[in-house]
C-alpha atoms as a printed R data frame, in Angstrom:
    type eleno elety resid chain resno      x       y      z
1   ATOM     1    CA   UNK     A     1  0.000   0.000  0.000
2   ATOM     2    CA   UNK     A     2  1.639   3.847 -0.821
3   ATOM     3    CA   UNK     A     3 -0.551   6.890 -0.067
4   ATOM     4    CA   UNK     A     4 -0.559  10.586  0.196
5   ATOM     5    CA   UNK     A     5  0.644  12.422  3.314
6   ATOM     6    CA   UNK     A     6  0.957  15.618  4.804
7   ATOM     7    CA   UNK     A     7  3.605  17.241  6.481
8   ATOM     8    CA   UNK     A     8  3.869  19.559  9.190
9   ATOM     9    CA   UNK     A     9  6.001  22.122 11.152
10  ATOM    10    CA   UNK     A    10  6.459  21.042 14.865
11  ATOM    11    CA   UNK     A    11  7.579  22.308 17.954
12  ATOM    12    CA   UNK     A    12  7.795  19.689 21.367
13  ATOM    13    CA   UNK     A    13  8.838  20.865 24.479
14  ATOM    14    CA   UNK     A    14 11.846  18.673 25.911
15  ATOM    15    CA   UNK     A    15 13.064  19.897 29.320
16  ATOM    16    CA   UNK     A    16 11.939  23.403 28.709
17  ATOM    17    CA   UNK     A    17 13.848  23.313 25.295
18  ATOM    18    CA   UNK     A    18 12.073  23.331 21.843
19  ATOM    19    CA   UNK     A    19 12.342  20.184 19.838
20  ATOM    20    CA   UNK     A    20 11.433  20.908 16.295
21  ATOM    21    CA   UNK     A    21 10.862  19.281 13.227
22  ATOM    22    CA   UNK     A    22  8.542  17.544 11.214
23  ATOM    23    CA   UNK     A    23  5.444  15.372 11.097
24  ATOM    24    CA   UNK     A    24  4.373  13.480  8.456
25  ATOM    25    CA   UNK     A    25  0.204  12.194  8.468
26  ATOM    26    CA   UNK     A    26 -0.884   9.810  6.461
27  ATOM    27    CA   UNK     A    27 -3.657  10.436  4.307
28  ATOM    28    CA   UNK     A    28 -5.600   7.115  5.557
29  ATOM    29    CA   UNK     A    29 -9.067   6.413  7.135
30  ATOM    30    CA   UNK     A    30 -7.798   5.045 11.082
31  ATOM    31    CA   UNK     A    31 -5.197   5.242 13.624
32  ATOM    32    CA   UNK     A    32 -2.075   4.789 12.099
33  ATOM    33    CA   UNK     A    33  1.268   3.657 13.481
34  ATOM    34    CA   UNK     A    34  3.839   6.106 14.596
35  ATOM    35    CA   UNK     A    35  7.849   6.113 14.304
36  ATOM    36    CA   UNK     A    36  9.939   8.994 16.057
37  ATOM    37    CA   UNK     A    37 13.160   9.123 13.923
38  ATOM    38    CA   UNK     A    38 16.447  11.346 14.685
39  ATOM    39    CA   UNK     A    39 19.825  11.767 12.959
40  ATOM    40    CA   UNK     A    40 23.325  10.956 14.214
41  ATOM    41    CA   UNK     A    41 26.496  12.758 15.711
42  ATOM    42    CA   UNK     A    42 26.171  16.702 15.032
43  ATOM    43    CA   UNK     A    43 23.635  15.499 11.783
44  ATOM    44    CA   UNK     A    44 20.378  17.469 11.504
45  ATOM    45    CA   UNK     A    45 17.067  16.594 10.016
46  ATOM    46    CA   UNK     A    46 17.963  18.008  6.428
47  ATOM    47    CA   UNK     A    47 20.207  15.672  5.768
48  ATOM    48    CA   UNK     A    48 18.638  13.044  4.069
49  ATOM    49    CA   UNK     A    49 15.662  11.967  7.291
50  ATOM    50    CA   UNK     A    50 12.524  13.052  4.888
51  ATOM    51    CA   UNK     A    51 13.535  10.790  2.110
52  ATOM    52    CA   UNK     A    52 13.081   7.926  4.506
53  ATOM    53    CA   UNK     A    53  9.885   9.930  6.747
54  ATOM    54    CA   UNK     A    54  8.564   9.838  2.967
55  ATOM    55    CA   UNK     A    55  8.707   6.346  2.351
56  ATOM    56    CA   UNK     A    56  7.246   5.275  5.635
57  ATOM    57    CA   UNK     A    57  4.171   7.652  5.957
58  ATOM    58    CA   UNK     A    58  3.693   6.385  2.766
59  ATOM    59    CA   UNK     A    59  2.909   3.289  3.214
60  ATOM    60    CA   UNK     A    60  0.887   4.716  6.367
61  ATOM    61    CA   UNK     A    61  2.875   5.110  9.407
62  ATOM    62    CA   UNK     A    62  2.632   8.337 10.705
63  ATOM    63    CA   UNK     A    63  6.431   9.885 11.232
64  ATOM    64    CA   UNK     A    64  7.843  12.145 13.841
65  ATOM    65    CA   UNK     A    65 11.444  13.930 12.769
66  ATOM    66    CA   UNK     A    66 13.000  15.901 15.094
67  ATOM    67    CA   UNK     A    67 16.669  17.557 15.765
68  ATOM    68    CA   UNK     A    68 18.651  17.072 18.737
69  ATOM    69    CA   UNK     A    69 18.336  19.454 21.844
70  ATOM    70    CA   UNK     A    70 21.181  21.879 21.071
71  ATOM    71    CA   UNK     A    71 21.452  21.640 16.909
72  ATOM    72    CA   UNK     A    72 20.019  22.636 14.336
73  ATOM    73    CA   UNK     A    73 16.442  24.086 14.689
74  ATOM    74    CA   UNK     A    74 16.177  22.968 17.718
75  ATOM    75    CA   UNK     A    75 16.408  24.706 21.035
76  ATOM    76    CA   UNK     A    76 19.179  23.942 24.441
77  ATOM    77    CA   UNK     A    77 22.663  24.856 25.372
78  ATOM    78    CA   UNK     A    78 25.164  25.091 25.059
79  ATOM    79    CA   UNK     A    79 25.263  25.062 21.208
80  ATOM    80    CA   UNK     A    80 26.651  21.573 19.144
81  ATOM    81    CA   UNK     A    81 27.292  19.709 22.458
82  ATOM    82    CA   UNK     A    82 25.904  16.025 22.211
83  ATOM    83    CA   UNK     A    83 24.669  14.256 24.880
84  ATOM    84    CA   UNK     A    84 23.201  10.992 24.876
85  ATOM    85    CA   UNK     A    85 21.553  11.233 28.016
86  ATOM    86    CA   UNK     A    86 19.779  14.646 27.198
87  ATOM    87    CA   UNK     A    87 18.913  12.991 23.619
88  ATOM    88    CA   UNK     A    88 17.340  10.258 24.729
89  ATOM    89    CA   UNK     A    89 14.945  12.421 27.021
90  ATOM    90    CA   UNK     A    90 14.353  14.770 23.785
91  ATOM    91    CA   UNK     A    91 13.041  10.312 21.847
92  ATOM    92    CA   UNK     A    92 10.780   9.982 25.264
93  ATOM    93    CA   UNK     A    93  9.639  13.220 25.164
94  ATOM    94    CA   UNK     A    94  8.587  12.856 21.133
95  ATOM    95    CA   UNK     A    95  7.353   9.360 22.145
96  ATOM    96    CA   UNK     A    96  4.962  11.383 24.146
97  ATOM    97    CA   UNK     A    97  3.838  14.002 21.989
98  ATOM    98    CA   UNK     A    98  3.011  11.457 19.216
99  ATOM    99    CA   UNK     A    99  1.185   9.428 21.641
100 ATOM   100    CA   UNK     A   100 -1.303  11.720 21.944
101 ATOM   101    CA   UNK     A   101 -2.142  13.193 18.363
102 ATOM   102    CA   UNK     A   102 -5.317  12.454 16.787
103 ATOM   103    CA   UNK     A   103 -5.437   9.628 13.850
104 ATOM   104    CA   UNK     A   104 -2.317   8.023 16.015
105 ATOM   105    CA   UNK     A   105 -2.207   4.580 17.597
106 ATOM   106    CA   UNK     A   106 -0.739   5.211 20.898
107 ATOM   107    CA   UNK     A   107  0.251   1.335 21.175
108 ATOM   108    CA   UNK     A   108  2.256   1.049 18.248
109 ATOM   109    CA   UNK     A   109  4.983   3.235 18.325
110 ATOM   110    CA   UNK     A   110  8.813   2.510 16.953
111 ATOM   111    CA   UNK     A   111 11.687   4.284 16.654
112 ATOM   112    CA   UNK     A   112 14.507   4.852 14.216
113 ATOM   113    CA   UNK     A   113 17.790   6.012 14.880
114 ATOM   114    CA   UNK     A   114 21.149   6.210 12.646
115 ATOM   115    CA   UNK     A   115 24.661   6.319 13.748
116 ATOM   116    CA   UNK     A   116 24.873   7.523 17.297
117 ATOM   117    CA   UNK     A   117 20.991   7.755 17.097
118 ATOM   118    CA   UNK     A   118 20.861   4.123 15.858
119 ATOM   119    CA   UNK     A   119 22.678   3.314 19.890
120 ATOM   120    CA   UNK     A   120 19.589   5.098 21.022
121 ATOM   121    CA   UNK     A   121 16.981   2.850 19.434
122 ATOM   122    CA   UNK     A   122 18.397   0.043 20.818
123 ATOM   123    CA   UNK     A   123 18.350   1.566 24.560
124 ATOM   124    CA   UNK     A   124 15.023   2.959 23.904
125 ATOM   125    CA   UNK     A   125 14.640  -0.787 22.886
126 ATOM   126    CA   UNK     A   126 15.590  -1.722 26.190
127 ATOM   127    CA   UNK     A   127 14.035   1.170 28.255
128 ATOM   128    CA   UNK     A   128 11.176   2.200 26.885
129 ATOM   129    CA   UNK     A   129  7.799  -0.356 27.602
130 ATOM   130    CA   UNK     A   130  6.077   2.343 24.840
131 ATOM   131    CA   UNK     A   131  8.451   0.796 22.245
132 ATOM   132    CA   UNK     A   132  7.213  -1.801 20.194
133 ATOM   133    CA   UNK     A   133  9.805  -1.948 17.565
134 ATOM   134    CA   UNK     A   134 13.180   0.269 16.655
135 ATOM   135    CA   UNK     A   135 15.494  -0.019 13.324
136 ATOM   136    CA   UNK     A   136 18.891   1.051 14.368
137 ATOM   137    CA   UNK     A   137 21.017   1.839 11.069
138 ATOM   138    CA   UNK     A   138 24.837   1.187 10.549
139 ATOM   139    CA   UNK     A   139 24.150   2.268 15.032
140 ATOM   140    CA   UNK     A   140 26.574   3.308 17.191
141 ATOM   141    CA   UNK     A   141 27.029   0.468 19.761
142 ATOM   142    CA   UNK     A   142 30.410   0.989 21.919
143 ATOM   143    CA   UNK     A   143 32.795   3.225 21.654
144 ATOM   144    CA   UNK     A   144 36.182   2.842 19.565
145 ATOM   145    CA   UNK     A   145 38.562   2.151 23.335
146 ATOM   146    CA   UNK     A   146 38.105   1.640 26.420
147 ATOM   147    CA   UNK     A   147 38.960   5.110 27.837
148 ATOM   148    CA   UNK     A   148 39.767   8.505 26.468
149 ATOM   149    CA   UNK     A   149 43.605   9.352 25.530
150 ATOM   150    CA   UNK     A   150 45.405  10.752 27.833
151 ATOM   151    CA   UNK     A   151 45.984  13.864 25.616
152 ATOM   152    CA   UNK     A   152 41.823  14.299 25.357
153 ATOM   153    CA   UNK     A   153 41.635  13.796 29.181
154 ATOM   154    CA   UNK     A   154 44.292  17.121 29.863
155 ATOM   155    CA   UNK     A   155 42.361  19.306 27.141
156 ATOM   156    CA   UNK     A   156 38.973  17.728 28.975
157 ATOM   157    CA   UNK     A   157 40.523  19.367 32.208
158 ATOM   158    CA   UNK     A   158 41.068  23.128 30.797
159 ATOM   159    CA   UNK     A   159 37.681  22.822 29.289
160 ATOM   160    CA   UNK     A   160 36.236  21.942 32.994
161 ATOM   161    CA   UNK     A   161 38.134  24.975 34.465
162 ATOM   162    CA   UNK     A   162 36.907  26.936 31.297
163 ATOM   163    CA   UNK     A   163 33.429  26.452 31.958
164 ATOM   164    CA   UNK     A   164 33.562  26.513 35.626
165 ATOM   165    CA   UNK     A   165 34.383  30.433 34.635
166 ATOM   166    CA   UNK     A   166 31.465  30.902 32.614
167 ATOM   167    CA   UNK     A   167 33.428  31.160 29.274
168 ATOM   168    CA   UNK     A   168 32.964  29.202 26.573
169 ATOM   169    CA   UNK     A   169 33.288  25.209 25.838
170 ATOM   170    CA   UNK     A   170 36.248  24.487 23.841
171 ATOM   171    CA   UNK     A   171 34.832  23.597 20.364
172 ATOM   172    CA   UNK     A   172 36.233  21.482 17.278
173 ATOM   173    CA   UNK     A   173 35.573  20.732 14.057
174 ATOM   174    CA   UNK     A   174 32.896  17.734 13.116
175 ATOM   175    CA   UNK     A   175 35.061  16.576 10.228
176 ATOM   176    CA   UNK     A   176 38.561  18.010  8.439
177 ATOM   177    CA   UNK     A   177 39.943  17.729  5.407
178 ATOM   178    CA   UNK     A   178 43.420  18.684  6.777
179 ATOM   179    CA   UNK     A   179 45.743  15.482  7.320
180 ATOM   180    CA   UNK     A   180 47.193  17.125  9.899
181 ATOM   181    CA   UNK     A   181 44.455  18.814 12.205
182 ATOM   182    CA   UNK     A   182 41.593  17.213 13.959
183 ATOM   183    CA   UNK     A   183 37.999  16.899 13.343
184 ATOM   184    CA   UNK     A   184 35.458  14.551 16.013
185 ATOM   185    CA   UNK     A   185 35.037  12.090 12.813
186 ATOM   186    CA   UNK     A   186 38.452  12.786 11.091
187 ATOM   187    CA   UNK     A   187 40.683  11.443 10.126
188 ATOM   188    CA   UNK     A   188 37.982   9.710  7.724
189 ATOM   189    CA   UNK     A   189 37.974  10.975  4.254
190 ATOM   190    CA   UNK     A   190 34.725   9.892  3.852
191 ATOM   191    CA   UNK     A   191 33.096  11.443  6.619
192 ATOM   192    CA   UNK     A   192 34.580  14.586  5.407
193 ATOM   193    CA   UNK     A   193 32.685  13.936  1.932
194 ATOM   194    CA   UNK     A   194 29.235  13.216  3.047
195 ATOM   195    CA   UNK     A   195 28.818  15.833  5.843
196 ATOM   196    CA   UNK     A   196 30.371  18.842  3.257
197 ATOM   197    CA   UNK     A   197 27.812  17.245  0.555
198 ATOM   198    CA   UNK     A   198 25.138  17.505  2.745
199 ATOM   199    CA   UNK     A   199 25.681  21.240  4.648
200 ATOM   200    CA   UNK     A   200 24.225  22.879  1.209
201 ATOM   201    CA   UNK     A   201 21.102  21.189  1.564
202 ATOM   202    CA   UNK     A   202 21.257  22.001  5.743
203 ATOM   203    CA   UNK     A   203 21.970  25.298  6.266
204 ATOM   204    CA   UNK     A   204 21.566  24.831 10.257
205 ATOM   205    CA   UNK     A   205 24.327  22.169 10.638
206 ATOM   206    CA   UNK     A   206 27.826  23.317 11.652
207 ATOM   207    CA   UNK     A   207 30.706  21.839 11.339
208 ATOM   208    CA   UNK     A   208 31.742  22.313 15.270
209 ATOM   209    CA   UNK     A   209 30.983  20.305 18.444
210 ATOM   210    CA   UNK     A   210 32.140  20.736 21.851
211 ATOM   211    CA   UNK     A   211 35.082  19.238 23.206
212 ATOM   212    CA   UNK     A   212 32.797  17.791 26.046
213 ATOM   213    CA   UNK     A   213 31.014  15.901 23.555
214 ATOM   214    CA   UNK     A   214 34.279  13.034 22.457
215 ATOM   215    CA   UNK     A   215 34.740  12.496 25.819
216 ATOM   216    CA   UNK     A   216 30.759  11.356 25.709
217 ATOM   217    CA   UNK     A   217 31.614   8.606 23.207
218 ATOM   218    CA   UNK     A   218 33.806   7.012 25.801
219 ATOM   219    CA   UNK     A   219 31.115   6.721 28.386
220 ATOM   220    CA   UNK     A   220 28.261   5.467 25.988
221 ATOM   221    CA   UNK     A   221 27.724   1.841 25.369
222 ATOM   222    CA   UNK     A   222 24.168   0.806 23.909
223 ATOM   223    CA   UNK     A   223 25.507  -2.949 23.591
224 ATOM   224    CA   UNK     A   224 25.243  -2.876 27.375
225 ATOM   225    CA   UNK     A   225 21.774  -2.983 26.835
226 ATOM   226    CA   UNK     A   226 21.243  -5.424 24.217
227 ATOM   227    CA   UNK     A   227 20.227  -8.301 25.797
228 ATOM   228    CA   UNK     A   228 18.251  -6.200 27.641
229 ATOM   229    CA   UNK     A   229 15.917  -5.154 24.606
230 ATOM   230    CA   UNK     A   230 12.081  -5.871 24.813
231 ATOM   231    CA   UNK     A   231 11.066  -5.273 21.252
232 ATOM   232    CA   UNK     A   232 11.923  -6.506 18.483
233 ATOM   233    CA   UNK     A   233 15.035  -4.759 17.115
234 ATOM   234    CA   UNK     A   234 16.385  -4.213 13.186
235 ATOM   235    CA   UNK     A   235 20.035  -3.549 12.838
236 ATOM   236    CA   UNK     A   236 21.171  -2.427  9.449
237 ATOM   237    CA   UNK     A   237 24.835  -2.953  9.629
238 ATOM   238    CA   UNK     A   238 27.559  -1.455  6.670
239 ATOM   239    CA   UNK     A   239 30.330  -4.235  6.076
240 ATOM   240    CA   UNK     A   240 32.874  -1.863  5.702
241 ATOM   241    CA   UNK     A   241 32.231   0.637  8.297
242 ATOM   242    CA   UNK     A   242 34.805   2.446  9.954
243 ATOM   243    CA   UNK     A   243 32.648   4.496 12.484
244 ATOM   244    CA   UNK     A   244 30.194   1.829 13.582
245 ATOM   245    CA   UNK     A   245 32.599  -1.567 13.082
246 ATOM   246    CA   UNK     A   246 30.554  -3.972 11.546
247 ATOM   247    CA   UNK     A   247 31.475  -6.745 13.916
248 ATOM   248    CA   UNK     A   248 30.636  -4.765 17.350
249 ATOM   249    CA   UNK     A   249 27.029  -4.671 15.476
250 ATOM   250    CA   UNK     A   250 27.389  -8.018 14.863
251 ATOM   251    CA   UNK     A   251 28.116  -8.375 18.644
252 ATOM   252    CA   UNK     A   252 24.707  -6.470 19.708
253 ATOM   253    CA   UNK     A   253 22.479  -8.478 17.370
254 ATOM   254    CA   UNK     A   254 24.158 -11.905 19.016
255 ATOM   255    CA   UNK     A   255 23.351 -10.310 22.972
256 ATOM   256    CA   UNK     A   256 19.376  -9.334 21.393
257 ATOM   257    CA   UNK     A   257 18.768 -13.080 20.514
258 ATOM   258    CA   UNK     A   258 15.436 -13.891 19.097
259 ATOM   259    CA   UNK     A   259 14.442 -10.030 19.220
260 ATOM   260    CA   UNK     A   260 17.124  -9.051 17.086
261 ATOM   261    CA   UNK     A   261 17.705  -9.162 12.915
262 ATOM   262    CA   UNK     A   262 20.691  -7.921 10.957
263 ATOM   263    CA   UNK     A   263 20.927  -6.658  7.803
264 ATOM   264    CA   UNK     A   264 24.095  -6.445  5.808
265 ATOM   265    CA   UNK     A   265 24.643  -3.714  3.297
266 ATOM   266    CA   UNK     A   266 27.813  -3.208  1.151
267 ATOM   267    CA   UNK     A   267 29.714  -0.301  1.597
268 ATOM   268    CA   UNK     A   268 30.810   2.304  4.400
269 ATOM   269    CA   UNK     A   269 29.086   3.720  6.590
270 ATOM   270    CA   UNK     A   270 26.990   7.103  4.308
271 ATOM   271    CA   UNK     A   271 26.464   4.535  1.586
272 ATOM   272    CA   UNK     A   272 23.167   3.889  3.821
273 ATOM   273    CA   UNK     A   273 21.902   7.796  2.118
274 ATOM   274    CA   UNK     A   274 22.996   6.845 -0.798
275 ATOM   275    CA   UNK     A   275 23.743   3.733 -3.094
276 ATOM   276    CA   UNK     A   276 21.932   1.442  0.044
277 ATOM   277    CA   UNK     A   277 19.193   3.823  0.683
278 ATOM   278    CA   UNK     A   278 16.277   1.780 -1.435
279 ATOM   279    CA   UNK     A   279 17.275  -1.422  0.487
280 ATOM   280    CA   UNK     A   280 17.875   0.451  3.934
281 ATOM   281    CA   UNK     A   281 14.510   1.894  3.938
282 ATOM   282    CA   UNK     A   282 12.287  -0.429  2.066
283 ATOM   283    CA   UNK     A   283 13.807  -3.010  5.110
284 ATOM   284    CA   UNK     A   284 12.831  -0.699  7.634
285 ATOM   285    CA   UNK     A   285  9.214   0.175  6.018
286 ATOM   286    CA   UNK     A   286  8.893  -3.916  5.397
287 ATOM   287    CA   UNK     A   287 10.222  -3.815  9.715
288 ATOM   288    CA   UNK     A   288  7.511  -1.355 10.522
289 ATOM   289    CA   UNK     A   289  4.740  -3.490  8.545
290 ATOM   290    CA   UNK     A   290  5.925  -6.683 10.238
291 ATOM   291    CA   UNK     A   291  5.824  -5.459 13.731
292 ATOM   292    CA   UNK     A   292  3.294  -2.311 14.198
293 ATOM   293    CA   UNK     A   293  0.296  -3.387 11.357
């Protein structure tokens, strides 16, 4: 089934902080399904989340897009800091809003993350009874070492003293095409390639984060939580992936058991928004059918 939609300019309140972004309606007699769907690290809603809000309201899920507390349109501070704590809150609170619009199902609602946002659907997975099903693409599970370098850790402690002051976070680039500087995704050529593609297209996203937000990496680890998870869980997974390894995903779909699927896709990890984008999101739609209809 494919169907007409329409979409809508939305504002949710998330800790006193404006959440904004999209929803999509489907044009259908009914209560329809919902799926709450964010981007990755730094990523905002422009690039690339309405082709795949498109082909799920479609086939008549009703589709909540939203950016990050602190980027893009949305609202918080300070500015380009990630933190998955504070992100998660902003899913729950969407969760909630969606919940309790008209024409929506409040018992079948999933959730969609990629990259870092792909960790979050599987804790949401794991956390959230409202959560009936989540698709977490080429998804963030652990991070890359055990613990910070030591070089991070001494800039870490200026940036503590900074703030304690009231001045600014230390900031750095998102991605660099400079072999010898240093970018939160870099070196990674391409990393470098999609995001600059993508920034005409999203004139909100900036190329900066906060120091504060590396050392977050360290200290998140959604594959904790795996076994944990108490819907059903698809994990699209890139075979050659250098920012979410292929085999840590692997790892996560082992811990789900039953509740968990994996999906292999050639390619790094943007070839998901690109080249892999009619099988990534025709899985997830076929996900959302098998679990929410």
């Amino acid at each position: 089934m494919t169907g007409g939609f329409v979409r809508s300019d939305i504002t949710i309140v998330s800790e006193d902080n404006p959440l904004r972004g999209w929803f999509y309606r489907p044009d259908a007699p009914g209560e329809a399904p919902a799926v709450v769907m964010a981007h990755g690290f730094s990523a905002v809603k422009e690039m690339g989340l309405a082709a795949y809000a498109e082909v799920f309201a479609a086939e008549g899920t009703a589709v909540v897009v939203f950016d990050h507390p602190c980027f893009g349109s949305s609202g918080g501070t300070p500015r380009q800091e990630v933190n998955p704590e504070r992100q998660l809150r902003a899913y729950r609170d969407a969760i909630t809003w969606v919940q309790g619009q008209a024409g929506v199902d409040a018992d079948r609602i999933g959730v969609w993350g990629s990259s870092f946002s792909g960790g979050h659907a599987v804790v949401l997975a794991a956390t959230d009874d409202r959560v009936r099903a989540a698709v977490a693409q080429v998804p963030y599970v652990c991070p890359p070492a055990e613990r910070p370098p030591d070089e991070l850790l001494e800039i870490l402690a200026i940036d503590d003293a900074a703030r304690a002051r009231g001045e600014d976070p230390i900031a750095i680039p998102v991605v660099t095409d400079d072999p010898e500087g240093f970018g939160a995704l870099s070196p990674d050529p391409d990393s470098f390639a999609w995001f600059t593609a993508q920034a005409t297209a999203a004139p909100s996203w900036r190329n900066e984060v906060t120091l504060r937000s590396i050392a977050r990496l360290f200290d998140y680890r959604p594959i904790d939580l795996a076994a944990q998870v108490a819907a059903p869980v698809l994990l699209i997974a890139a075979r050659h992936d250098v920012l979410s390894p292929f085999e840590f995903v692997g790892r996560a779909r082992v811990e789900m058991g039953d509740l968990g699927e994996l999906i292999e896709l050639d390619g790094g990890h943007f070839d998901v928004y690109g080249p892999g984008f009619g099988l990534s999101s025709q899985a997830a739609a076929g996900w959302w059918d098998r679990w929410l209809r």
